[in-house]
C-alpha positions in Angstrom: 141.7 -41.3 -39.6 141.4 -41.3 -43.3 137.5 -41.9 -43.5 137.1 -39.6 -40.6 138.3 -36.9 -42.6 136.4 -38.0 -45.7 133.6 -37.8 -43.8 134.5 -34.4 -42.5 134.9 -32.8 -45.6 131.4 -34.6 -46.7 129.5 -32.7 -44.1 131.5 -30.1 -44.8 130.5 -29.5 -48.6 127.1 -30.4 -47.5 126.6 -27.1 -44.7 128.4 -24.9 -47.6 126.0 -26.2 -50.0 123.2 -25.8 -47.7 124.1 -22.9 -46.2 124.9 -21.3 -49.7 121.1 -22.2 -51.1 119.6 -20.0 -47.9 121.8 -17.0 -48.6 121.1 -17.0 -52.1 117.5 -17.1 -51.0 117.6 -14.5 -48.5 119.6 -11.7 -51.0 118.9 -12.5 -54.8 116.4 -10.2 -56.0 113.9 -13.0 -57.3 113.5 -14.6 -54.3 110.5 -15.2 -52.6 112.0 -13.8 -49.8 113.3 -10.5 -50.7 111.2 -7.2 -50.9 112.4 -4.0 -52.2 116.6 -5.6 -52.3 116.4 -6.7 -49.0 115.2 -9.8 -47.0 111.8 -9.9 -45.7 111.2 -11.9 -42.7 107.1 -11.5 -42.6 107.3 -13.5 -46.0 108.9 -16.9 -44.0 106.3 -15.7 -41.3 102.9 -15.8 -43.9 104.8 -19.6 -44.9 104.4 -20.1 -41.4 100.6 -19.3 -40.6 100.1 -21.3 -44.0 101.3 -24.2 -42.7 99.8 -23.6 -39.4 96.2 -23.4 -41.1 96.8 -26.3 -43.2 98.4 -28.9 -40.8 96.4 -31.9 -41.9 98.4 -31.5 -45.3 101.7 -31.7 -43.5 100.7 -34.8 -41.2 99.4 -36.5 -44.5 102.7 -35.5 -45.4 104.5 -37.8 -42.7 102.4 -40.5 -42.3 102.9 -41.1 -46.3 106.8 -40.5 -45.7 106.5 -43.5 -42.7 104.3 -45.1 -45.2 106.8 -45.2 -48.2 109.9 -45.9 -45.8 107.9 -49.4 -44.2 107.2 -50.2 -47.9 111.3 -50.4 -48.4 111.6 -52.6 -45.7 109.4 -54.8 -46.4 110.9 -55.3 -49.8 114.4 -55.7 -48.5 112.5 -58.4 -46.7 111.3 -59.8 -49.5 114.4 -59.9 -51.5 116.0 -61.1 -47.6 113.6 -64.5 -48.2 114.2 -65.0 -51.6 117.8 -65.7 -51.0 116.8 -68.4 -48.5 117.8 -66.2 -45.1 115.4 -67.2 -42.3 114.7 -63.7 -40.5 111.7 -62.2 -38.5 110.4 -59.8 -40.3 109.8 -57.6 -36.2 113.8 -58.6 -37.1 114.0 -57.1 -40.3 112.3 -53.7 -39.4 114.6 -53.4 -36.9 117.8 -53.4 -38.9 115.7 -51.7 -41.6 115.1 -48.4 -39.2 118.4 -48.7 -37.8 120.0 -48.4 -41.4 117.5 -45.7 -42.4 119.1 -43.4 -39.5 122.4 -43.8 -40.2 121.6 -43.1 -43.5 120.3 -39.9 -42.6 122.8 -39.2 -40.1 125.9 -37.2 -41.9 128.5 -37.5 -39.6 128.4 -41.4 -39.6 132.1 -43.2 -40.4 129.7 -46.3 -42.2 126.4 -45.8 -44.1 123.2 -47.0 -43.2 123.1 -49.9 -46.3 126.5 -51.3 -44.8 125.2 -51.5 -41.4 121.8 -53.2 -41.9 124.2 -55.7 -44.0 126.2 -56.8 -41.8 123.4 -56.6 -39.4 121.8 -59.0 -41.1 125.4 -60.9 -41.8 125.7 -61.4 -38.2 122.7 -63.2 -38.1 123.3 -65.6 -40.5 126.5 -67.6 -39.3 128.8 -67.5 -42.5 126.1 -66.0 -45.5 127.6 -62.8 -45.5 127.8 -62.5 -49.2 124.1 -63.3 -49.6 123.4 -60.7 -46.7 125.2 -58.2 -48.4 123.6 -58.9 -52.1 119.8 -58.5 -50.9 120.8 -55.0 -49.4 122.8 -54.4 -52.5 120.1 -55.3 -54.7 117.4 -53.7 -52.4 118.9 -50.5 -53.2 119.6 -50.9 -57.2 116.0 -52.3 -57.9 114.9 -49.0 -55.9 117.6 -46.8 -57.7 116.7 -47.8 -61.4 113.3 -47.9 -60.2 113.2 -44.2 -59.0 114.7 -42.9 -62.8 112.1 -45.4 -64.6 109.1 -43.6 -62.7 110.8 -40.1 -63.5 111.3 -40.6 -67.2 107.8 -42.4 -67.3 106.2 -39.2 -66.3 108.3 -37.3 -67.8 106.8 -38.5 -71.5 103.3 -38.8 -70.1 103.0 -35.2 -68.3 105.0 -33.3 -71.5 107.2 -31.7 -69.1 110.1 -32.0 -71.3 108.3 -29.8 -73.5 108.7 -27.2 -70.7 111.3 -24.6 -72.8 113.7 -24.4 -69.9 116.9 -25.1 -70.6 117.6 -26.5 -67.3 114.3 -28.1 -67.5 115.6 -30.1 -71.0 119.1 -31.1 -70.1 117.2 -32.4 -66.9 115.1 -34.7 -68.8 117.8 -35.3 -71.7 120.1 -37.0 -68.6 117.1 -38.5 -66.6 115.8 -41.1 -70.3 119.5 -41.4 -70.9 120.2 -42.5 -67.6 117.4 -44.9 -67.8 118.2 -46.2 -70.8 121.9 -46.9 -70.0 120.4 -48.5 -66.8 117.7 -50.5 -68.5 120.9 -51.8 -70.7 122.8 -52.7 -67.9 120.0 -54.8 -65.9 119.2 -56.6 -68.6 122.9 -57.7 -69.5 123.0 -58.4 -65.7 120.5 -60.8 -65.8 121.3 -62.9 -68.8 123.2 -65.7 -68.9 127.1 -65.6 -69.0 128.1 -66.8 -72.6 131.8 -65.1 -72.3 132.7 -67.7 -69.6 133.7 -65.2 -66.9 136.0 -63.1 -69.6 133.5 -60.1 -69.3 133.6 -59.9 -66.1 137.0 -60.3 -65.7 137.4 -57.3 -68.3 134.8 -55.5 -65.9 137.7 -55.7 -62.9 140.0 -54.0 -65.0 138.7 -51.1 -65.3 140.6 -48.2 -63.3 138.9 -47.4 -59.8 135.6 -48.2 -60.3 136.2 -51.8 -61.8 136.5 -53.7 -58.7 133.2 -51.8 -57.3 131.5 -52.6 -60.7 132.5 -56.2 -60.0 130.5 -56.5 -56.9 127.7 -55.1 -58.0 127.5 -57.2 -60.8 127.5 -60.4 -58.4 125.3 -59.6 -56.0 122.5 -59.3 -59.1 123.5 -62.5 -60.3 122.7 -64.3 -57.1 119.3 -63.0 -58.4 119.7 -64.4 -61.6 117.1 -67.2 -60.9 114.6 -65.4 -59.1 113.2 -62.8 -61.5 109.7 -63.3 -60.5 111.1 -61.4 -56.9 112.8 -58.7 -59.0 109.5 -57.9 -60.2 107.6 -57.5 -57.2 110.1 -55.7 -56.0 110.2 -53.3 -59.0 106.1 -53.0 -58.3 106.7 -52.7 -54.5 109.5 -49.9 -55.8 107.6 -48.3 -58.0 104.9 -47.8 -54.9 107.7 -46.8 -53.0 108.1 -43.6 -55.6 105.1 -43.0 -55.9 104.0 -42.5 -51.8 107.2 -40.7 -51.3 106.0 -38.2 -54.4 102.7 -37.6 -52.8 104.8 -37.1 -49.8 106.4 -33.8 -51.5 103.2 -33.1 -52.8 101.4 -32.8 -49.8 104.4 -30.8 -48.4 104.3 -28.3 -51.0 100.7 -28.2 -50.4 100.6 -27.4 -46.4 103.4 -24.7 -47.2 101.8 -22.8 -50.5 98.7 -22.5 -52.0 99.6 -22.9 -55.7 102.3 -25.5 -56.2 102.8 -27.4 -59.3 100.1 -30.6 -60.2 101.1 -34.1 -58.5 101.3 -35.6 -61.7 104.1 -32.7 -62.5 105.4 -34.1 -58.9 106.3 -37.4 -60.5 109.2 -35.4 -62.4 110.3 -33.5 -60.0 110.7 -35.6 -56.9 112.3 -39.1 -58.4 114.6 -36.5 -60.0 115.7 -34.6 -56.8 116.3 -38.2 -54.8 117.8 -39.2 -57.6 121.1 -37.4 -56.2 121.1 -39.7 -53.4 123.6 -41.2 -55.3 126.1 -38.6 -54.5 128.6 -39.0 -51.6 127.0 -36.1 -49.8 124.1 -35.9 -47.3 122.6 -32.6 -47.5 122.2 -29.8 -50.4 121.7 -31.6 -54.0 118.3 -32.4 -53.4 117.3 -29.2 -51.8 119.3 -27.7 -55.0 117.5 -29.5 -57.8 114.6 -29.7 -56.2 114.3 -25.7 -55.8 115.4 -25.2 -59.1 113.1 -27.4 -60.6 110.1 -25.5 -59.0 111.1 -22.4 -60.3 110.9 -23.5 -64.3 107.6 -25.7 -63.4 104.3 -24.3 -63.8 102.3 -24.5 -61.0 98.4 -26.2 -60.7 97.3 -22.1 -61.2 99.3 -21.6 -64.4 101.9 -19.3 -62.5 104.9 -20.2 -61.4 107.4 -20.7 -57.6 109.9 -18.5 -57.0 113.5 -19.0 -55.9 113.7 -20.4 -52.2 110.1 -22.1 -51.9 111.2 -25.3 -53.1 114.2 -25.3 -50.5 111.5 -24.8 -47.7 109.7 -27.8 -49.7 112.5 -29.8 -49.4 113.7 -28.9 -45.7 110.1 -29.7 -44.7 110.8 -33.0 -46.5 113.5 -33.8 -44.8 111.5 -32.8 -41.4 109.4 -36.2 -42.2 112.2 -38.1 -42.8 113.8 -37.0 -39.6 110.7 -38.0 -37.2 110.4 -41.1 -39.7 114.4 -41.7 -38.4 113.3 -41.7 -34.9 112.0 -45.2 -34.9 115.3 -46.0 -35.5 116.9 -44.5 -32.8 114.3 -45.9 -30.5 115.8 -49.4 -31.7 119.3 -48.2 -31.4 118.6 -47.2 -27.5 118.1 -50.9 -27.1 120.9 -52.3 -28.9 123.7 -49.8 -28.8 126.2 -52.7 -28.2 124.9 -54.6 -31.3 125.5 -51.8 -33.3 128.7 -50.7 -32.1 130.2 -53.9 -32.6 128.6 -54.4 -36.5 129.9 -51.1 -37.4 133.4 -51.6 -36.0 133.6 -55.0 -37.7 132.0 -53.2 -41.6 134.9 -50.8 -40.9 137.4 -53.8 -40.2 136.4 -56.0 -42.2 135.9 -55.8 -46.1 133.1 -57.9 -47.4 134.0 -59.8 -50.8 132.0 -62.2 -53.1 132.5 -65.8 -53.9 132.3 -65.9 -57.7 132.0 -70.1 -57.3 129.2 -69.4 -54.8 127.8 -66.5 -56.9 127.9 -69.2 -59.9 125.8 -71.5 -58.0 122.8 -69.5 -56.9 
């Protein structure tokens, strides 16, 4: 009952959020869509005939959204093999397409990333804690990944020299947060000289201590296998960079001056980035829509208020019809399903530390 109505309240934020950033759109006077104070329909109807007469952008568009989603799965794989699992990878993209539509679907109790664990758990036979970590790891490899490729071009492109000020506290958090994450990978993956005592002070910490914990041991089962942390970083950093060309080529089909791809590597990583947020829909159409309107486009002139929300709508169009391979595997294995996410919601998955230790 109590993570129903978490959930609830989670879709419910996201519709306001949503349904707030097309209002504001369709009645503040710099819109794109607003003529003379008043909404003007014909403009969403030109976006339309745009898109229309440049449809080969848009179905690049997909097909490098499809492209950068197989490229995740295959490196969950890869991190899937390291850890000694045996698994097929025709099994792999199956739970892999299964968890990417749950993890697009906003009324879901459990997440995509828990279900393709214990998916993959319930193939093993008694290595849950190794299922969990490569799913755990899959996503904070792609995670840090995503704000490394963002500050990267950040300092190569000079958009932080863009006078904004929402432009420069958007780059001031995006290094930081790199840094602080570069910090914390790296005193992940050293060796333990406090003999457990900093980890034990990590559990300590109010609320988010015990979370901390477990992500802590799931990198350290990793510990020994750097070379596969860096391929997945490359694979990763591939990952980023489809999905970017992905928005590009969006932008592109809808409007005929949009900002420069390499500008794209900013202001993409940067708008995923709030997948870390507990809400499905609305801060990446947000930031992704304000970030368009301070960036200066290929032309040297600039988007207006509500063209990057129909960028990022249209983006999440691609990721929908992306989703649907994975409802063509649920239709064969609803009972599979079913029965994983009743037992994720049952069942709390911890770590061994003496098995963590030994890896």
């Amino acid at each position: 009952m109590k993570k129903t109505l978490l959930n609830t309240v989670k879709v419910g934020i996201s519709l306001a959020l949503v349904g707030y950033l097309i209002w504001d759109a369709m009645n503040r006077g710099e819109s794109a869509f607003v003529k003379d104070g008043r909404f003007a329909p014909e403009v969403l109807w030109a976006v339309g005939r745009h898109a229309a007469a440049h449809w080969l952008w848009l179905a690049a568009a997909a097909v490098a959204c499809f492209t950068a989603v197989l490229l995740t799965l295959v490196r969950w794989y890869y991190l899937v093999l390291t850890l000694g699992l045996p698994l097929r990878f025709s099994e792999a993209l199956r739970i892999g397409f299964l968890g990417y539509m749950f993890n697009l679907a906003p009324f879901g109790i459990v997440g995509g990333d828990l279900l393709k664990a214990w998916l993959l758990a319930r193939l093993q036979h008694g290595r849950r804690p190794e299922a969990v970590a490569t799913v755990v790891v899959d996503r904070l490899v792609g995670l840090y990944l995503l704000f490394v490729v963002a500050s990267a071009a950040i300092l190569l492109t000079g958009f932080w020299e863009i006078p904004a000020p929402f432009i420069q506290w958007t780059c001031k958090i995006t290094l930081v947060a790199t840094a602080v994450g570069t910090v914390a990978v790296i005193a992940s993956l050293l060796p333990d000289y406090t003999q457990g005592k900093s980890t034990q002070w990590l559990a300590k910490i109010p609320k988010v201590g015990t979370p901390l914990l477990k992500l802590v041991h799931a990198v350290h089962m990793y510990r020994h296998h750097l070379p596969a942390l860096g391929v997945s970083a490359l694979m990763s950093v591939a990952v980023h960079s489809i999905f970017t060309l992905s928005v590009f080529l969006i932008a592109k089909g809808m409007y005929e001056d949009v900002p420069a791809l390499a500008m794209h590597f900013v202001l993409s990583p940067v708008s995923a980035a709030t997948g870390v947020l507990p809400i499905a829909l609305g801060p990446f159409e947000w930031v992704l829509d304000r970030l368009y309107i301070y960036t200066p486009t290929a032309g040297g002139g600039s988007m207006a208020l509500g063209q990057g929300l129909v960028v990022a709508f249209g983006y999440r169009i691609a990721t929908v019809l992306t989703a649907l391979v994975g409802a063509g595997y649920y239709l064969t294995s609803r009972r599979e399903v079913a029965e994983a996410l009743h037992e994720a919601e049952e069942e709390p998955v911890e770590f061994d530390p003496e098995a963590v230790a030994g890896t």
